[in-house]
N, C-alpha and C positions, 0 to 999 in steps of 0.2 A: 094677108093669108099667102104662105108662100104658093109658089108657082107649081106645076105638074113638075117642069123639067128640074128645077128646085131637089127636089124631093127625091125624082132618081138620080141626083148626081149624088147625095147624102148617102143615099140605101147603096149606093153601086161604092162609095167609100168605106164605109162600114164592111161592105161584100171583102173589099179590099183587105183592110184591116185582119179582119178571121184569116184570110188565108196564110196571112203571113208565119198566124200559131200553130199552120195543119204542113206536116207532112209533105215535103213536095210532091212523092210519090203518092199521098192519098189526095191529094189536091186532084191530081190528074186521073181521078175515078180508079186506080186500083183496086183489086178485090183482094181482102189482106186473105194472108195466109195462116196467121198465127197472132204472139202477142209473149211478151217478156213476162213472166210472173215474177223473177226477179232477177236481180244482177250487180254486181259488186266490181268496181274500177271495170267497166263493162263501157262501149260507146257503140252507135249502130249510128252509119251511114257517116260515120266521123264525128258524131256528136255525144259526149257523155251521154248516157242512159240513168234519168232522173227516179225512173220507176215503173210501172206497168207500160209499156210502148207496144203499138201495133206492127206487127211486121208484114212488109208484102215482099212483091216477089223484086228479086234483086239488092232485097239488103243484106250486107254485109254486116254482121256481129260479133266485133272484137274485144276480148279479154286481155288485161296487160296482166302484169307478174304480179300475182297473189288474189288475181280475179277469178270471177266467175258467171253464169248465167243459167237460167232457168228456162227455156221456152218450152211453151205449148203452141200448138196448131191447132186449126181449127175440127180434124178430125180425132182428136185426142191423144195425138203422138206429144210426147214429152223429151225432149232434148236437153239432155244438163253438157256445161259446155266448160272445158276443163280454164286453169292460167294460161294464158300465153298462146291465146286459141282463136284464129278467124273462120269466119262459115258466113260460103254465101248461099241465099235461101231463094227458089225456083220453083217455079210452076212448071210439071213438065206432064202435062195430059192432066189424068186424075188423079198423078202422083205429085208428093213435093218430095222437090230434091236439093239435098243440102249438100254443097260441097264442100269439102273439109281444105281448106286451105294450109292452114297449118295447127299442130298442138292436137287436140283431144277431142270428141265427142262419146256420150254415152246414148243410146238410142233407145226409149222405151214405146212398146205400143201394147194394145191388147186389139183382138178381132182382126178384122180383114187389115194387110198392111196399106201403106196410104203416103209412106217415104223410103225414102233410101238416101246413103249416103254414100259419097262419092267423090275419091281423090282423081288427081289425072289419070291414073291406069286401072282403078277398079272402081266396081260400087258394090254396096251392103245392102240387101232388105232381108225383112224377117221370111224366115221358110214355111212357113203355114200359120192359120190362120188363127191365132191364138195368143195371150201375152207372148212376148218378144223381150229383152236384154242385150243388149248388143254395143261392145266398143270398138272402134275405129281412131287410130293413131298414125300422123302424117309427123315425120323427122324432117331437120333442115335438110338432110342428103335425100329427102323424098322415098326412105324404109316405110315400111308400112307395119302395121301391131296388129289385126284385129280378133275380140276376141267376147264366145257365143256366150254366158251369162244363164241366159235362160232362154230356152227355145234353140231349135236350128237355124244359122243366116245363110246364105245364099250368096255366093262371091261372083262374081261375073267380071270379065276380061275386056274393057271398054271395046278395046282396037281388036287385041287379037280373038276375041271371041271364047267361047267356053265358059262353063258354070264350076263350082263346085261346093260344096256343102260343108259349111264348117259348122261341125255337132256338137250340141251342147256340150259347157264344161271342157271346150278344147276353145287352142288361140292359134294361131296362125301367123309366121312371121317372115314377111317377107321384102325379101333385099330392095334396093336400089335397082333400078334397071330392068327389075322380071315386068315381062306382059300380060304372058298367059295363065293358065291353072295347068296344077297337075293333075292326075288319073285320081279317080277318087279313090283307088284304093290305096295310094302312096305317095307319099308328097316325098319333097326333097330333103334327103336326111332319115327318113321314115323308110318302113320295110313294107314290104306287100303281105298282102292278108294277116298281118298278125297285130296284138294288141300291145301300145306300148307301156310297160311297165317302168321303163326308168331310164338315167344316165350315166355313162359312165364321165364321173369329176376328176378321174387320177388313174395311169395305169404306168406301172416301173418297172423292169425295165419295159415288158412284153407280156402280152395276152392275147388271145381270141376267141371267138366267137360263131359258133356254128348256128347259124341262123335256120327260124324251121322249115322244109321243106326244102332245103339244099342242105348238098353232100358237103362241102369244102369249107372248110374253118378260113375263116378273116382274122386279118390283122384287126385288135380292137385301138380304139383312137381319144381322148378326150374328145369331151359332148358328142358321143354315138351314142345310138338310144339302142336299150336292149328292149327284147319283147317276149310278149307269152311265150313259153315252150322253148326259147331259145338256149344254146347251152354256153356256159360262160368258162373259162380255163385258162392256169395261167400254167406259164412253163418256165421249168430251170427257176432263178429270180426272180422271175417275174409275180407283182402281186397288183392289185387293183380296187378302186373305190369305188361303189356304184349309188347315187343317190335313187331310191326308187319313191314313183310319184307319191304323194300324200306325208314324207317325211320317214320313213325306213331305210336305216344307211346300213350297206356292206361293206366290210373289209375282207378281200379273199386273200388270203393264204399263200406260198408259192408250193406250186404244182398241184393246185386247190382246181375241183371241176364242181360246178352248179348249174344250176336250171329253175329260171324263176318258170313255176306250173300254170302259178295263177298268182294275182296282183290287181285287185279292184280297189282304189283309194278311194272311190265314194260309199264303197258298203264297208270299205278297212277290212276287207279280208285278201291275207295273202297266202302261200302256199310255196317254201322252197325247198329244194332236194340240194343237199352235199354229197356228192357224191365219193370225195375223194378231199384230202387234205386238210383243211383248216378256214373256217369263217368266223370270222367277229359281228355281231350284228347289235344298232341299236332302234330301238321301237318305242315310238313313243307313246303314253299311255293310251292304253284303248277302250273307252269310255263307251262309245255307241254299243248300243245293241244288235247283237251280231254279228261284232267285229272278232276276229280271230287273227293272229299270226301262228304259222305254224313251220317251222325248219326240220324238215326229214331227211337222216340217213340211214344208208343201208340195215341198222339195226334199231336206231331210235326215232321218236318224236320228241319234239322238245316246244313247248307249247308258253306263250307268254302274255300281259296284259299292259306292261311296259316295262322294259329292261334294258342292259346293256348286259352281252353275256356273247362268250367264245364256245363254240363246238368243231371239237375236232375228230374228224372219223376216218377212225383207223381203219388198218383192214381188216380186224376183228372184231371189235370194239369200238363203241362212241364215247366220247369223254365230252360232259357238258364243263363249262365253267360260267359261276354267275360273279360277273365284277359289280351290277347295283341292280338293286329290285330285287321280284322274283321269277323264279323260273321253272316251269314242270317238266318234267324228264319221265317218259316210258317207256316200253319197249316196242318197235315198230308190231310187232304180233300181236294183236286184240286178244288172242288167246292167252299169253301172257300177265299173269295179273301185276298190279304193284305201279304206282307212282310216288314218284319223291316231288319235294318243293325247297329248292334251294335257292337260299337268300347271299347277300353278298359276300366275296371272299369263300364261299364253297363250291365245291365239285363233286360230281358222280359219275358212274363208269355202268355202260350199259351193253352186254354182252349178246350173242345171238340165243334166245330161248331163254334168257336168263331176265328175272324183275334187275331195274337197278340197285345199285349200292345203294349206302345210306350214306348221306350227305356228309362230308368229309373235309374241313378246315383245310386250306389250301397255304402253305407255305410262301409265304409273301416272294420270296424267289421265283417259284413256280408258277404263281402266278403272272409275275413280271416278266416273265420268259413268253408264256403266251400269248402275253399283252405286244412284247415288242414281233413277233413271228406274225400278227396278223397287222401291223401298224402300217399305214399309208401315206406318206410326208406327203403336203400340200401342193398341189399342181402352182408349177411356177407362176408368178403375175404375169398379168398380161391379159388383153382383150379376147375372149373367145368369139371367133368369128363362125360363120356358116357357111357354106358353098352358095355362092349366089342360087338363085332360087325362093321354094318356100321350105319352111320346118313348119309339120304341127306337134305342138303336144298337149299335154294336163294343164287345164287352170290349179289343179286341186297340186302341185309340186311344191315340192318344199320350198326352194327358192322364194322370195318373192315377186312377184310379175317386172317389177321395174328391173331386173337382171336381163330382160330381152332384152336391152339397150345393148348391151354386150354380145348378145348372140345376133343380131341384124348385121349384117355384112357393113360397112363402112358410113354404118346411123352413130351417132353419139350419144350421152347420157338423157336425152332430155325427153327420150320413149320412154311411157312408163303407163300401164293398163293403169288408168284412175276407177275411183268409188267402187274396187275389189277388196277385200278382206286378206290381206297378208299374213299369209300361213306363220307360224312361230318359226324362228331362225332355226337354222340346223346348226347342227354343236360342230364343231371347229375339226376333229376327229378320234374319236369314239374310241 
């Protein structure tokens, strides 16, 4: 019969044995944080990742090129974790904190928040207490992406202190080098108290822009964002592109004056005045319920559900032209009766106090005439950059999100907002 001491050297080998299968971090009583649900060319702690693995605090979770990962925590937070992507995972109070080392995370939670995520100069949690959506992107030059999904997140200034609120369906981009936040009413790039409707992608020679509540017109610039109420003009030569959020492109005219009134790409209702010269505009179809585009001058409305179609307003007179779809034309006076519906290749002419004409086969000349007077040749190549700082704008832009790569101050291509819905390309020019 073996011995007592026998027996605990056997049990204390065996003891042995197990640990070698466990974890060195759970060996040493760790209290895990979370756990892999899945993961694809995925390794944690340096070791490929075979399949469900436990995570505690101080692992590191790296994805190589064409990987991915899956984690949950043990409060319910869900982390999908893009290629090319390290995160190290912390206990930090009652919160976990994941820091984004490099590449991608998306952040999901619902009820009380319970992580946040955090590069060297900021960190992300959800802004109240309810499902949450949230990405955070860290570039080899250390730009940053982040961008609100679902819910408000809550940006925070490690060192230099300060909060700010990025609102659902907006992202936020910002450079190399920034510490702090901006005023929440205006980030960098952005206007104070007004709402952004759109960019301008081309302007030739010269334009600008009276912005609202100030008297003095600006020089306009490629990638300045215009906003509610502001008024748009171009002078002599000059003519100009504007992409506005949700996929609605302008061409203005030269010595063409507008003003986008209103501009909601989540409800698709927008609202513009010509006030002077010549715009081309194309929209694309508008499906939702609700949605309306509406272009007003001084004597007409011209109403659409998706088109490509020129209006030019004279000083007596509005002249619509439709190049494809259809397009409704009336007379800006409610008292006025009468609308037309012109389809491609026709025009109508829309006088003060007067219904419009009747739709009238446009001379393949005259129409080409109009075409080239509102036409916008393509903003030279080249990287569009930002003022160091932040920009925010629209998730909902036409672009799609991987173009921030280009708009981060001195980040290269490998930003790019992952598991967003990439809006439809915008057509080349209209």
């Amino acid at each position: 019969m073996p011995s007592e001491s026998r027996i605990q050297i056997v049990f204390a080998s065996m003891f042995g044995c197990l640990l070698l299968f466990l974890p060195a971090s759970q060996a040493a009583g760790e209290q895990p944080l979370g756990r892999v649900l899945y993961s694809h060319a995925t390794s944690l702690r340096g070791v490929p990742v075979p399949g469900s693995e436990t995570i505690v605090t101080g692992d590191v979770l790296t994805t190589s090129a064409e990987g991915s990962a899956l984690v949950e925590l043990e409060q319910g937070t869900r982390v999908k974790i893009a290629e090319n992507s390290s995160i190290r995972f912390l206990q930090d109070g009652e919160m976990v904190r994941a820091e984004l080392l490099s590449g991608a995370v998306v952040s999901e939670s619902v009820g009380k928040p319970t992580m946040i995520v955090s590069t060297p100069t900021y960190q992300f949690a959800p802004g109240q207490e309810k499902e949450c959506r949230y990405s955070v992107q860290l570039s080899r030059e250390q730009a940053t992406v982040a961008a609100a999904m679902q819910g408000n997140v809550i940006v925070k200034a490690r060192e230099a202190g300060g909060s700010y609120i990025l609102r659902e369906g907006t992202y936020a981009v910002i450079s190399p080098g920034t510490t702090g936040v901006p005023d929440q009413a205006t980030a960098a790039g952005g206007q104070l108290g007004t709402q952004l409707a759109g960019t301008v992608i081309n302007v030739i020679p010269d334009g600008v822009v009276q912005r609202v509540g100030k008297g003095a017109e600006i020089p306009l610039k490629v990638n300045d964002e215009v906003g509610w109420e502001d008024v748009v003009r171009t002078l002599q030569d000059g003519r100009l592109r504007i992409a506005l959020s949700g996929g609605p492109f302008l061409n203005l005219g030269t010595r063409s004056t507008m003003k986008v009134v209103k501009h909601d790409p989540k409800m698709r209702q927008t609202q513009i005045e010509l006030t002077s010269g010549a715009m081309r505009v194309w929209v694309v179809k508008l499906d939702q319920p609700g949605s309306s585009f509406k272009l007003q001058t001084p004597t007409a409305v011209t109403g659409v559900v998706g088109s490509d179609f020129i209006v030019e307003a004279q000083p007596f007179a509005t002249r619509v032209y439709c190049i494809e779809g259809m397009v409704s034309v009336r007379n800006i006076d409610p008292a006025v009766t009468g609308q037309v519906i012109l389809h491609a290749g026709e025009f109508a002419t829309v006088a003060p106090g007067l219904s419009p004409t009747k739709p009238v086969k446009a001379p393949d000349a005259l129409l080409q005439s109009e075409i080239d007077q509102t036409m916008v040749p393509p903003a030279a190549a080249g990287r569009r950059r930002l003022a160091a700082g932040w920009h925010i704008g629209s998730l909902t832009e036409a672009q799609t999100i991987g173009v921030l790569a280009e708009l981060a101050a001195g980040a290269t291509a490998d930003i790019a907002v992952p598991l967003l819905t990439a809006p439809s390309p915008s057509p080349s020019n209209p």
